[in-house]
FIPADREN-571860 format. One record per residue (C-alpha): residue number from 1; chain; x, y, z. Coordinates in steps of 0.001 Angstrom, whole numbers, padded with zeros to 6 digits, always signed. Example, Ala and Ser with C-alpha at 12.3 -4.5 7.8 and 13.67 -1.06 7.14 Angstrom:
ZAVEX  seq  mol        x        y        z
ZAVEX    1    A  +012300  -004500  +007800
ZAVEX    2    A  +013670  -001060  +007140
***
This chain:
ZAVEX  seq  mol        x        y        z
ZAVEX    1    A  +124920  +114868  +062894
ZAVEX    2    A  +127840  +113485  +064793
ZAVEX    3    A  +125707  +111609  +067521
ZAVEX    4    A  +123597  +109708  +064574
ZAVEX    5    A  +126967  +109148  +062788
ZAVEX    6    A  +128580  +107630  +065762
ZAVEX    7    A  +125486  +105250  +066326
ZAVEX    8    A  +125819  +103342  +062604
ZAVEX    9    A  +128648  +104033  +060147
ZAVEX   10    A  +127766  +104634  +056511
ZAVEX   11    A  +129634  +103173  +053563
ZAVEX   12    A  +128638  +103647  +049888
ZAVEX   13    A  +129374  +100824  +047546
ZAVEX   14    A  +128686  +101968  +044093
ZAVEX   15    A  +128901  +099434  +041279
ZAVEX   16    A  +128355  +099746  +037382
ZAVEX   17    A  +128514  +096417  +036045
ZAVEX   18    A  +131992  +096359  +035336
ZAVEX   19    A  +132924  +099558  +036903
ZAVEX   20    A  +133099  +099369  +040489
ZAVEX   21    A  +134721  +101717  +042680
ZAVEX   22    A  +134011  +102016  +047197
ZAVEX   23    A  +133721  +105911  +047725
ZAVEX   24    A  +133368  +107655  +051001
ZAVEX   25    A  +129858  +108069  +052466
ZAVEX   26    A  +131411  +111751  +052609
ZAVEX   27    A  +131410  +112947  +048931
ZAVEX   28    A  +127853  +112049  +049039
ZAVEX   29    A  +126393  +115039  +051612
ZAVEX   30    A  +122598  +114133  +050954
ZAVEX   31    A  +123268  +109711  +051650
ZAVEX   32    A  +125701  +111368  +054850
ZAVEX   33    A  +122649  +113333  +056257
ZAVEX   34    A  +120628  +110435  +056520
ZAVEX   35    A  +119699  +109523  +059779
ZAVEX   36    A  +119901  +105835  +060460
ZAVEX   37    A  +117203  +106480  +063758
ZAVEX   38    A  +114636  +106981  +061368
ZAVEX   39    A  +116215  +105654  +057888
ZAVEX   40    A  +113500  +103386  +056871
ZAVEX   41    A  +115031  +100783  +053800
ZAVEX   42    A  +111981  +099656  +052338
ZAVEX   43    A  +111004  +103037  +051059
ZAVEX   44    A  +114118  +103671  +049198
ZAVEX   45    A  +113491  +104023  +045319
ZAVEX   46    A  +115979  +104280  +042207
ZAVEX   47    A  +115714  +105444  +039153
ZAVEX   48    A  +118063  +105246  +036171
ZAVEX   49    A  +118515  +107864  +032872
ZAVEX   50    A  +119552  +105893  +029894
ZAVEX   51    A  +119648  +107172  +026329
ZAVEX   52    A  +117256  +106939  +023149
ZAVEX   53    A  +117340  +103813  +021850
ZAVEX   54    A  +117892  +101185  +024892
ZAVEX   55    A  +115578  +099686  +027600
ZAVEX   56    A  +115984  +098810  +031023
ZAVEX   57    A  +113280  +095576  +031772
ZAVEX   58    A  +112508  +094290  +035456
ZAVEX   59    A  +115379  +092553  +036826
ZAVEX   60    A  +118523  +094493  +035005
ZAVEX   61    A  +118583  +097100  +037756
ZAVEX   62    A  +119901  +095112  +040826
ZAVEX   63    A  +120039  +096762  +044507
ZAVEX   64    A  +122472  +095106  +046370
ZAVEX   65    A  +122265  +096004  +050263
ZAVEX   66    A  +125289  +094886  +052904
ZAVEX   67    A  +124663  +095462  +057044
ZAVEX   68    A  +127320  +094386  +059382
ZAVEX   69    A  +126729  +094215  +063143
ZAVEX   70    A  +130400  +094949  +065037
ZAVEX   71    A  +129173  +093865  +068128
ZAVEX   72    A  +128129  +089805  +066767
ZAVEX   73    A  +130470  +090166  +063303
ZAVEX   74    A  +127053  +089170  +061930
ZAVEX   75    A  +126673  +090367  +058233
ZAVEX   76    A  +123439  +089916  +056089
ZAVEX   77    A  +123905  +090650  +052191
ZAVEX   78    A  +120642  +090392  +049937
ZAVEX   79    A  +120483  +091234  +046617
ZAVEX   80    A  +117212  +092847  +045266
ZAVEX   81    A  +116068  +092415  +041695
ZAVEX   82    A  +114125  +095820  +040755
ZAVEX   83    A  +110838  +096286  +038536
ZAVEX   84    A  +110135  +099385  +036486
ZAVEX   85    A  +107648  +101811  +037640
ZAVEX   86    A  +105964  +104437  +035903
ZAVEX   87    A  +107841  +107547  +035348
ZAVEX   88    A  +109131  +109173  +038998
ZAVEX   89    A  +107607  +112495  +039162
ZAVEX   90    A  +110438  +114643  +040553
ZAVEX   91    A  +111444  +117844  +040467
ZAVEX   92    A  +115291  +117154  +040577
ZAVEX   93    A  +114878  +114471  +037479
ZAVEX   94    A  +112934  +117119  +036049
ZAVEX   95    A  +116251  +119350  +036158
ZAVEX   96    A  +118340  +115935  +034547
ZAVEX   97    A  +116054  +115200  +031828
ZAVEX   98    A  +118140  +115598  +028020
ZAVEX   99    A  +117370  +115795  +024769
ZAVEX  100    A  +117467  +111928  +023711
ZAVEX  101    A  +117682  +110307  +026828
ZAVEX  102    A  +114744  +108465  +029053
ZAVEX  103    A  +113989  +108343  +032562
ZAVEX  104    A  +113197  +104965  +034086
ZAVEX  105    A  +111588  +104586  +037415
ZAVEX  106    A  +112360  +101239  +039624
ZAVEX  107    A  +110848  +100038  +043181
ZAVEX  108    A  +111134  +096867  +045162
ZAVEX  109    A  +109617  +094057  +043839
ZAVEX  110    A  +106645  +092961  +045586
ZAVEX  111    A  +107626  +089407  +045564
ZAVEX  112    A  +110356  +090783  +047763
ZAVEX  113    A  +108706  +092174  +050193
ZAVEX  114    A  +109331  +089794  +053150
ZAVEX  115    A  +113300  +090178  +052758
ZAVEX  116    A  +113120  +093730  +051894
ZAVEX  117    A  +111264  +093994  +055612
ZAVEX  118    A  +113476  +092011  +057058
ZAVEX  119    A  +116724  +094216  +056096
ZAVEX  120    A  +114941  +097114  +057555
ZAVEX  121    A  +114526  +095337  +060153
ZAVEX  122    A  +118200  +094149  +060995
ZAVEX  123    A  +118807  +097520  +060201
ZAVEX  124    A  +116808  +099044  +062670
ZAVEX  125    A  +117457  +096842  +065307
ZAVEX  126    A  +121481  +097181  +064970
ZAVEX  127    A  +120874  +101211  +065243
ZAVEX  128    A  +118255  +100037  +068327
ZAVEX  129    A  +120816  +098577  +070337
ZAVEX  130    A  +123673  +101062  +070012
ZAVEX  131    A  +121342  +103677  +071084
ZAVEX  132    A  +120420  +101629  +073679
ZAVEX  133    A  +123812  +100005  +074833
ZAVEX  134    A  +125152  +101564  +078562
ZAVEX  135    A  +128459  +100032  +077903
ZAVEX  136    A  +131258  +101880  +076080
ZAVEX  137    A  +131989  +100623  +072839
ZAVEX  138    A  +135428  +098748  +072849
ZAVEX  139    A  +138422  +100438  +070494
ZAVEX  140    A  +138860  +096629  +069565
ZAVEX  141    A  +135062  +096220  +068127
ZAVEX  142    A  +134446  +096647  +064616
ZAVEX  143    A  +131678  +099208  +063776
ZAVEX  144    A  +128652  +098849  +062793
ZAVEX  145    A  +128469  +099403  +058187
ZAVEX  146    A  +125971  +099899  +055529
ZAVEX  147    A  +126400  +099754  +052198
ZAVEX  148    A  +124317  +099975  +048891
ZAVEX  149    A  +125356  +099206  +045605
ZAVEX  150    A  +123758  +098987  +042320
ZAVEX  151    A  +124590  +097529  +038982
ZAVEX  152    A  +122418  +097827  +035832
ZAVEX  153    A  +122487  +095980  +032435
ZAVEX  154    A  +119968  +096753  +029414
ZAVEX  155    A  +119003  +096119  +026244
ZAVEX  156    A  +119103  +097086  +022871
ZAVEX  157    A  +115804  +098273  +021014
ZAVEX  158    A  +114974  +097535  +017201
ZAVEX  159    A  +116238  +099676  +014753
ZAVEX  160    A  +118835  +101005  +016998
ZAVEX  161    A  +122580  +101365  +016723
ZAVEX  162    A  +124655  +098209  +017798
ZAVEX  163    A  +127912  +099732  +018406
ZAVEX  164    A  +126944  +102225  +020701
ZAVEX  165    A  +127628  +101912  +024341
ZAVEX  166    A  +124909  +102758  +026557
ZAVEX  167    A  +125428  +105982  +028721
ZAVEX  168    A  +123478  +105308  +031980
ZAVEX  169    A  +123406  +108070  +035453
ZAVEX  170    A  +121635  +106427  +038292
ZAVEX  171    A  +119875  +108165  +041269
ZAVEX  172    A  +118680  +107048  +044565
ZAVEX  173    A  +115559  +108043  +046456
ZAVEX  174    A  +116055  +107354  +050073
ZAVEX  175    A  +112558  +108320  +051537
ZAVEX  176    A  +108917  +109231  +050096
ZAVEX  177    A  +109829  +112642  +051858
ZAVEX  178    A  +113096  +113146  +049943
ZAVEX  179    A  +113509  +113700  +046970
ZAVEX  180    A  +116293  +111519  +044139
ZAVEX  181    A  +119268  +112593  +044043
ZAVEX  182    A  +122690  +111447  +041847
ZAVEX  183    A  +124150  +108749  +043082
ZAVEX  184    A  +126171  +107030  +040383
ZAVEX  185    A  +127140  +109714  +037740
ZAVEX  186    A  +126490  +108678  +034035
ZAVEX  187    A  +128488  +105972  +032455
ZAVEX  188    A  +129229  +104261  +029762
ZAVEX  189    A  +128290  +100490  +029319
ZAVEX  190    A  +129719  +098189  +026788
ZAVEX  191    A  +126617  +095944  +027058
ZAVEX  192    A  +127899  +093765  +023753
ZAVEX  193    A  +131274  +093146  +025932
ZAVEX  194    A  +129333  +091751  +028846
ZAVEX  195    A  +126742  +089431  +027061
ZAVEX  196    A  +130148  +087371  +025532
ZAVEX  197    A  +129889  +089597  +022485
ZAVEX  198    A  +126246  +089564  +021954
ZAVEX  199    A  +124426  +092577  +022383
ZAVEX  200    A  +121297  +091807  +024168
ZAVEX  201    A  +117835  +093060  +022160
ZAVEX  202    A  +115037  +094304  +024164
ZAVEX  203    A  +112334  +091066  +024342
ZAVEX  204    A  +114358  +088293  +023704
***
């Protein structure tokens, strides 16, 4: 674990909307075993638990992705807008499923499949060159950093209650051999509060 941890430094960004808070790659043990030799970006996956009575629609899960190269101070940000998926069969969301709450699953959308290979890509080729690099990494160079975030709105369906905030846990699946696990625990979203006052109604 050290060697692949000295090669790329992790950082988790985690975002809510309005909540946003940087915690140490660290308190996440499953995101810190990742190996960024064989990390492969494109395949990662998230899926959100919402309650009863709101919706999550393509585009108001957002994956934003941050990669910073020490050695040319080069940093690439993109922004991915995800689409629902059909429900993520998993045996760990099986364990987080609750009485009145739904499971939504989202993947990259396929319209963003050139920049979503392109990340993996940078990615890759910054963990390429460290491994490869026969000079000793100066104590003045800034290290290498990766860093996901994600921020989620939703809407309100028919019927439902308008005053309610909208409790919302979000998981990350970094691999089609791992499985999801938490990686923003569940929240509460005034959704009314960030739509100027308006709550937003599913298919408007």
């Amino acid at each position: 674990m050290k060697n692949y941890l000295k090669i790329l430094k992790f950082a988790c960004l985690i975002s809510v909307i309005s909540a946003c808070s940087t915690i140490p790659i660290t308190n996440f043990p499953k995101l810190a075993a990742l190996n960024p030799q064989t990390f492969d970006f494109s395949k990662a996956k998230i899926a959100v638990r919402i309650e009863e009575g709101f919706r999550v629609e393509d585009g108001d899960v957002k994956l934003v992705a941050n990669l910073y190269n020490g050695r040319t101070q080069e940093n690439i940000s993109e922004t991915f807008d995800m689409v629902v998926t059909s429900k993520p069969v998993s045996p760990f969301l099986h364990g987080q499923m609750l009485s009145g709450f739904d499971v939504y699953g989202l993947s990259f959308a396929e319209k963003d499949n050139d920049r979503v290979l392109a990340f993996r890509d940078a990615f890759s080729n910054i963990v390429e060159q460290d491994r490869n690099a026969n000079d000793k990494v100066s104590s003045q160079q800034e290290k290498n950093s990766f860093s996901l975030s994600v921020t989620t709105q939703g809407c309100l369906e028919v019927g439902s209650n308008p005053f309610q905030k909208m409790a919302v846990k979000i998981y990350l699946k970094p691999s089609e051999e791992k499985d999801y696990f938490t990686f923003v625990k569940e929240q509460k979203i005034d959704l009314a509060a960030l739509n100027n006052g308006k709550m937003p109604s599913c298919g408007d």
